[in-house]
N, C-alpha and C positions, 0 to 999 in steps of 0.2 A: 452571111453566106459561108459555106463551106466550099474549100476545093477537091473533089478528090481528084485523085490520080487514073488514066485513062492511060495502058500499056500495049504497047505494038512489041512483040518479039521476035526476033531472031538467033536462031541456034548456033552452035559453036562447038565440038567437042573437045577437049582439054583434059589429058591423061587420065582417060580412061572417065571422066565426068562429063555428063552434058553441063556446058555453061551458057546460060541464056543473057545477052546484053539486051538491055531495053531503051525505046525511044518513049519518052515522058512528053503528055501534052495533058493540059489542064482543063477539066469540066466543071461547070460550077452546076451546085444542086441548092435546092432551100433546105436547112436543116431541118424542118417537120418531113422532108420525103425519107428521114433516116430515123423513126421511132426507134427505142430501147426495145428490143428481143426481147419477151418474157425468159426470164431468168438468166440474161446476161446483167452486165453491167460497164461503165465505160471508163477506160482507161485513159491516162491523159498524161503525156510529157512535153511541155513546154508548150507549143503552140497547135499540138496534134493528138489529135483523141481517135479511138478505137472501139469498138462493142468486143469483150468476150464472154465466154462461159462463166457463172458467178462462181462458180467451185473453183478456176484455176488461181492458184497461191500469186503471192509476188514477194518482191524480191530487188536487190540492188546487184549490182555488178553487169551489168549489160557491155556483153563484147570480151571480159574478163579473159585473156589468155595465159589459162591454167596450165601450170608444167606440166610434161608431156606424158609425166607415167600418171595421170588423174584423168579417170572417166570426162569425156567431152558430152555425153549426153544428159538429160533432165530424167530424173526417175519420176517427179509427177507434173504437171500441167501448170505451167507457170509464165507468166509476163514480169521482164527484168528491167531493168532502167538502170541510167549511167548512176555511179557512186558506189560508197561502202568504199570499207578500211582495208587495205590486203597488206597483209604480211610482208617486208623488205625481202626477209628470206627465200618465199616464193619465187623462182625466175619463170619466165611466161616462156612460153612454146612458140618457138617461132616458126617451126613446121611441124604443126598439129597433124599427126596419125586420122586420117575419116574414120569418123566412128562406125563400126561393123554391126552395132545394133542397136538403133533406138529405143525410149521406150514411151516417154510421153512428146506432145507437142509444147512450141514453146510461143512467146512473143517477146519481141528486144526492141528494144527503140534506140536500134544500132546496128552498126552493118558497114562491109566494107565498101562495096558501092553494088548497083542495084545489077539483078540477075539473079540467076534459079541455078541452082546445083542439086543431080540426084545421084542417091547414095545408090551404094550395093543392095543394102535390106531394103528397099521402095520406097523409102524417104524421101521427101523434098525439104532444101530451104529456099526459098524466096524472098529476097530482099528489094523493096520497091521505095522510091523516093518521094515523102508526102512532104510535099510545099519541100523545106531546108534539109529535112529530118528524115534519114534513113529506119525500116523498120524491117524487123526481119520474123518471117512465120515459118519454124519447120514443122512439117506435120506429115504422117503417113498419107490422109485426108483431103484431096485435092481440093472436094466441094467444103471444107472447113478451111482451106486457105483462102478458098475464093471469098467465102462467104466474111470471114475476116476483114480484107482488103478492101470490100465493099462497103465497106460501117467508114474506113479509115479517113481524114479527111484534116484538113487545116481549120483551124479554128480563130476568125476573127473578129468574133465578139464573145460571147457567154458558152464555154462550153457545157458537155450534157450533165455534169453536176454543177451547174451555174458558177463557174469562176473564170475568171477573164484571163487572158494568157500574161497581159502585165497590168498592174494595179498601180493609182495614182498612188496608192496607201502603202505600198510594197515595195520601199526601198530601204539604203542601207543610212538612213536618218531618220530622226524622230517626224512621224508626220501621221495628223491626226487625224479620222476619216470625217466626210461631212456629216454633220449631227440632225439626224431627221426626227430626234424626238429622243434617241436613245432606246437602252432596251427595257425599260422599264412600258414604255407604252406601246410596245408590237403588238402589244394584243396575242390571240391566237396563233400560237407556232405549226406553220407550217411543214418548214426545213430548216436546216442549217447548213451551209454549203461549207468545206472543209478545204481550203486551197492554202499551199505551200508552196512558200515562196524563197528561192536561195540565190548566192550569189550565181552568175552565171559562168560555165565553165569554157576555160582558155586563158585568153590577157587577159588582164586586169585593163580597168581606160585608160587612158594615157597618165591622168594625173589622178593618182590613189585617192587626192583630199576630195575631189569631187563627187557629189552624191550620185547614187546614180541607181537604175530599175533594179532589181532583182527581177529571177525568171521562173518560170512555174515548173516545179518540180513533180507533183502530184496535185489529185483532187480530188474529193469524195463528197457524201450526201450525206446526211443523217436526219432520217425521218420519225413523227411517230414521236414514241415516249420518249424516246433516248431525246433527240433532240429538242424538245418542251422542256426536259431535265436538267442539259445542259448550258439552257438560257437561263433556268432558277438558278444554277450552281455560278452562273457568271455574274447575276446581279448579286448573289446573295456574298460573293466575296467581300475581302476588309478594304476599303476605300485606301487610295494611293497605290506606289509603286511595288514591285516586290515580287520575290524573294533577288534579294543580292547574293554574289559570290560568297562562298565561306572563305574563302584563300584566295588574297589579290594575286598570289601568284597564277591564278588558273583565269584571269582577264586575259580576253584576245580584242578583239575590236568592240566598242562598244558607241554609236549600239550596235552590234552585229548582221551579219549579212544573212541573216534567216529570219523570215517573220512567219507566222499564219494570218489569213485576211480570212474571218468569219461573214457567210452573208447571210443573213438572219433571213427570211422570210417568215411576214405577219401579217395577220388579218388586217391589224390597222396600218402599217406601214413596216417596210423594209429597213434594215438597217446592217451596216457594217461595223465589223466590229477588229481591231487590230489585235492580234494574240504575240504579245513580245517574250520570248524564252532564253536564249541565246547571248543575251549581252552580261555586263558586268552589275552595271545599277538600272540603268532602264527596262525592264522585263515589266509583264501584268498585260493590260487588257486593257483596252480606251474605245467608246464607242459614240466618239466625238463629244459626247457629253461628261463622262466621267471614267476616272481613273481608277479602276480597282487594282489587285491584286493579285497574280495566278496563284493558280491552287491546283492541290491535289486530283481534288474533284474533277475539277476540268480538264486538267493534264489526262488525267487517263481514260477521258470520254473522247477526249479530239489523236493523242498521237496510240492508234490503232492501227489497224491492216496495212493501208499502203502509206499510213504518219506511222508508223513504227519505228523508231530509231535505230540506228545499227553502231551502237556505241553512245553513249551521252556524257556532257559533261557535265559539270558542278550543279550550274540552276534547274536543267533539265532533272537531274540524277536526283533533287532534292524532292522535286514533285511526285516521282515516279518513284522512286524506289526510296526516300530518306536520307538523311545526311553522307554525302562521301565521303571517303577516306583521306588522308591528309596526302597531299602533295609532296613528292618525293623530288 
């Protein structure tokens, strides 16, 4: 089931803004009454997914409070999410100037609590609260906000790229997915679902040594050739673990608090497949039956559009772009 969100409003005006506080009550829908838009596609942060336009870009820093003499608006069409590296130097804006002229629409999945603000130029933003998770749509476009909000919805089983909000496979310990055959006998490729998984942001649990879920960061599809391609490039890796750090010095936790969880769909049977990048020595791919190796190949078929990195380190860095540079 999905929940989406059902808004009652009431106005308020607030220097010179109309500010709309909202009353939240929850409707449930069956996920088949929310088909994919031809030519959108769906976005997903943590336990909350969205349909947008396939053209708008993405992007990290969701909420980011840029110093105050940098542009507050998006020049093109974009959905942002919490993360990415900012600058120390940067000091954030703690009374941001309103922007005097938009120019694209955006989506955040962040917000500082729920309500509608409009601008001078006839801008709107609206920030509405689905399930735990604020999101926020500015747009000139009222019926493209509506239209937005209405796709938006809590996810608690499989979301529209088939990945689950938390995985039994998707923590910060070695754990190997249940072995249905392996990928050697899926047969016919369907898809490959793309789900990314981190640690999740705030505290840490009470006691560090405890294992414990990672949460879903993004999620994507890969259909068609690409993903047939990417299931040969996965079995045809070197059996065992790998690539390890070049420099012990550049270990953080291991195994680390980022995985990918690949869901294979096959003619003859489905399979999960565990994608490890992030650690010191335990990295590669397991799909409950055997341990290969990452590689290049697959590295740069899975961290794409919204798996992009925004900085990488050592193992990463070795897949993708080759050996880095020594450790200073």
């Amino acid at each position: 089931m999905i929940a989406l969100a059902a808004v009652a409003v009431a106005a308020l005006v607030v220097g010179g803004r109309v500010v709309l506080g909202q009353e939240e009550t929850a409707v449930g829908t069956e996920p088949q009454a929310l088909p994919l838009q031809p030519g959108w596609r769906w976005e997903v942060y943590r336990n909350v997914q969205v349909q947008v336009p396939g053209n708008w870009e993405q992007s990290l820093w969701a909420g980011l409070k840029t110093p105050c003499d940098l542009d507050q608006t998006e020049p093109k069409p974009i959905v942002r999410r919490p993360g990415g590296a900012v600058l120390a130097m940067l000091e954030p804006c703690v009374n941001p100037k309103a922007p005097q002229q938009h120019v694209a629409p955006s989506l955040e999945f962040t917000g500082d609590q729920p309500g509608v603000v409009r601008y001078a130029d006839g801008w709107t933003k609206e920030t509405r609260r689905i399930g735990e998770q604020l999101v926020t749509v500015t747009s000139a476009d009222d019926a493209l906000r509506a239209e937005l909000f209405a796709t938006a919805g809590v996810v608690t089983d499989a979301d529209g790229n088939g990945c689950d909000p938390a995985s039994p496979s998707a923590r910060n310990e070695i754990v190997r997915p249940p072995a249905h055959g392996g990928l050697t006998t899926v047969g016919e490729v369907a898809s490959v679902s793309v789900c990314r998984y981190e640690e999740p942001r705030g505290p840490r649990p009470r006691d560090d040594r405890a294992p414990y879920d990672l949460a879903l960061q993004a999620s994507s599809r890969l259909t068609g050739p690409v993903a047939a391609r990417l299931v040969r490039d996965l079995i045809a890796a070197p059996p065992g673990t790998g690539p390890t750090v070049t420099d012990q010095r550049a270990c953080g936790d291991d195994p680390s608090g980022e995985v990918i969880v690949l869901r294979v769909d096959g003619s003859a049977h489905d399979q999960d497949v565990v994608y490890r990048y992030a650690g010191c020595r335990h990295n590669g791919t397991d799909d409950g039956t055997t341990l290969r190796q990452a590689t290049s190949a697959t590295a740069k078929a899975i961290f794409v559009g919204v798996h992009e990195p925004n900085g990488v380190r050592n193992v990463l860095h070795q897949l993708l772009y080759g050996p880095p540079g020594p450790v200073l």
